[in-house]
C-alpha positions in Angstrom: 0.0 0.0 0.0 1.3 3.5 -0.9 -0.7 6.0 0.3 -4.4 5.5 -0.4 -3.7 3.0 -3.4 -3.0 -0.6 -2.5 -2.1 -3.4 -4.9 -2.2 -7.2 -4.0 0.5 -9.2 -3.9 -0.4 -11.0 -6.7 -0.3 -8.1 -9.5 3.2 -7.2 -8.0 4.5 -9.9 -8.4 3.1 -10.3 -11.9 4.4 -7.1 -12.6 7.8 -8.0 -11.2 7.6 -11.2 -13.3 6.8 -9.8 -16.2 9.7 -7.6 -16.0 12.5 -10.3 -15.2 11.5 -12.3 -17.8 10.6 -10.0 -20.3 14.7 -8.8 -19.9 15.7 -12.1 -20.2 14.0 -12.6 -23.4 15.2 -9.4 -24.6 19.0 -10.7 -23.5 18.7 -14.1 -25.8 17.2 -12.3 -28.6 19.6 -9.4 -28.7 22.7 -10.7 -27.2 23.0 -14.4 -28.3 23.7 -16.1 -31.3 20.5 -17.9 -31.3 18.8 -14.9 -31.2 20.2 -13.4 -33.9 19.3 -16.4 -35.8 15.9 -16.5 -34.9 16.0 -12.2 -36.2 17.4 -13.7 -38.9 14.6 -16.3 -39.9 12.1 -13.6 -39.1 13.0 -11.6 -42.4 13.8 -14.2 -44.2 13.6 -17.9 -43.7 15.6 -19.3 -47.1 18.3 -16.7 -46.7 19.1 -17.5 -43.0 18.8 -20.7 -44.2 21.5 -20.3 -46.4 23.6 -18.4 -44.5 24.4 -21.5 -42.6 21.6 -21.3 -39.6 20.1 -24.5 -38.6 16.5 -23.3 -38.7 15.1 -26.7 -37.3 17.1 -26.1 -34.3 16.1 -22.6 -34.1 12.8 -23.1 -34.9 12.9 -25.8 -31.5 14.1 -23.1 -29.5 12.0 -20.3 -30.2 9.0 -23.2 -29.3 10.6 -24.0 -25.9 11.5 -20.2 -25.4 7.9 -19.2 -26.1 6.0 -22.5 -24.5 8.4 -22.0 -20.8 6.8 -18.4 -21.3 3.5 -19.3 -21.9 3.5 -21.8 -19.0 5.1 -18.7 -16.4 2.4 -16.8 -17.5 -0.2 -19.5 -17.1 1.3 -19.8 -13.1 0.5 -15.9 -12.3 -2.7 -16.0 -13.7 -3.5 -19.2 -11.5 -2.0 -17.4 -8.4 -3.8 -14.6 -9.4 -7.5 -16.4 -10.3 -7.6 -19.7 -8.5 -9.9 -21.1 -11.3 -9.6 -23.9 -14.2 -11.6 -24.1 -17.3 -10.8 -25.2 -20.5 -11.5 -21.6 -22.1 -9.1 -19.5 -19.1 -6.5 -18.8 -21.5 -8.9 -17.1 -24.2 -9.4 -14.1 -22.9 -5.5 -13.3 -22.2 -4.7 -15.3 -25.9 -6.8 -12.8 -27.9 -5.8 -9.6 -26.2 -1.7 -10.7 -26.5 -2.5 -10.7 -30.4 -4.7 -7.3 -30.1 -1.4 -6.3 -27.9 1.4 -7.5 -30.5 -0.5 -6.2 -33.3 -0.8 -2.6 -31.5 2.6 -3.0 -31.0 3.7 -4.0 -34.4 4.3 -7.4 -35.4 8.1 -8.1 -35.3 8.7 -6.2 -32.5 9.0 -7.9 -29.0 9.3 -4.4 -27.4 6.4 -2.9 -29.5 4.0 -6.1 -28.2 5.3 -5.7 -24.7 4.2 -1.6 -24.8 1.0 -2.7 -26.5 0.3 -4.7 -23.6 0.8 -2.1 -20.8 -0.7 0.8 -23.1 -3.8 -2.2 -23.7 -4.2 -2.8 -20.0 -3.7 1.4 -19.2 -6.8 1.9 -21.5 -9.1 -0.5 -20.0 -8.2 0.5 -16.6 -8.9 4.5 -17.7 -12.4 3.0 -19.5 -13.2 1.6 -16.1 -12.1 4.0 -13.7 -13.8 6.7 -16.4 -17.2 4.7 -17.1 -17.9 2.5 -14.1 -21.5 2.1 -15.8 -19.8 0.5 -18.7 -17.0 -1.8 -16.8 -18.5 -4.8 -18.3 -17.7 -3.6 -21.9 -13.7 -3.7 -20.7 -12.8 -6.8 -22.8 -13.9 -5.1 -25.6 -11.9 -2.4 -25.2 -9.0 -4.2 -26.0 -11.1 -5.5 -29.7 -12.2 -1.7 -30.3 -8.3 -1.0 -30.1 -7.7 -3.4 -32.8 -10.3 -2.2 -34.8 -9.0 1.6 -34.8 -5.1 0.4 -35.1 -6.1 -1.8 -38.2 -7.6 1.5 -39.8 -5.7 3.8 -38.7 -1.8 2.5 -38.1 -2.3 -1.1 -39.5 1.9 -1.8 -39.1 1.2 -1.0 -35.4 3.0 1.7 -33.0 6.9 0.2 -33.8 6.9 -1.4 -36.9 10.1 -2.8 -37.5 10.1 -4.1 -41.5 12.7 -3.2 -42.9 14.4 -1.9 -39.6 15.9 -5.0 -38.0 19.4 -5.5 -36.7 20.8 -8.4 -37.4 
């Protein structure tokens, strides 16, 4: 609790998660040579291909890299909502694509601020229109709607831009 605003444990330590891991990510994509391979398949498979890069093994690791993610995330949320179904992960599924394409496809960084700028938006809708807080899912769907008219290669699009 600072002040009057508290925060659970939970969302701080989904916040601190999010961070750690997001920074690690960031470290193997930027600073390894896998990384660079798996840059280097996302503009163009055949050429990294020919360059020498084993894209089957690459292609493995980006699946374990993003799966270990996927299952870190599926542990906060559980801490957070003590729930199963078979539809949980629906919800947070869709709004990580409305997220990555606000952000700009291709750009980890770009999907990451999607996601906060996503989640700062719903909480201003909410905060702004109580009346309506059970239109905030679809806050994050009227945000795709406006970036796919408006800025359709998302807030940092990188083609064309990627260091390799």
């Amino acid at each position: 609790m600072i002040g009057t605003i508290s925060m659970p444990v939970a969302n701080i330590c989904i916040i601190v998660a999010t961070v750690f891991f997001l920074s690690i990510l960031l470290l193997i994509l930027y600073r390894t040579k896998s990384g660079r391979a798996m840059r280097a398949m996302s503009m163009d498979f055949d050429t990294a291909r020919l360059m020498g890069v084993d894209v089957d093994k690459v292609v493995g690791l980006t699946f374990v890299i993003g799966s270990a993610l996927a299952a870190v995330a599926g542990f906060l949320v559980a801490g957070k909502y003590p729930q199963i179904n078979p539809y949980m992960a629906a919800v947070y599924g869709n709004k990580a694509f409305v997220a990555a394409v606000f952000g700009g496809i291709g750009s980890v960084e770009g999907a990451a601020i999607g996601g906060v700028l996503i989640g700062l938006i719903e909480i201003m809708f909410v905060a702004f229109f109580p009346n309506l807080s059970g239109y905030r899912d679809a806050i994050a769907f009227l945000i795709l709607i406006v970036v796919l008219l408006y800025m359709p290669n998302g807030i940092m699009h990188t083609k064309g831009k990627v260091k390799v």
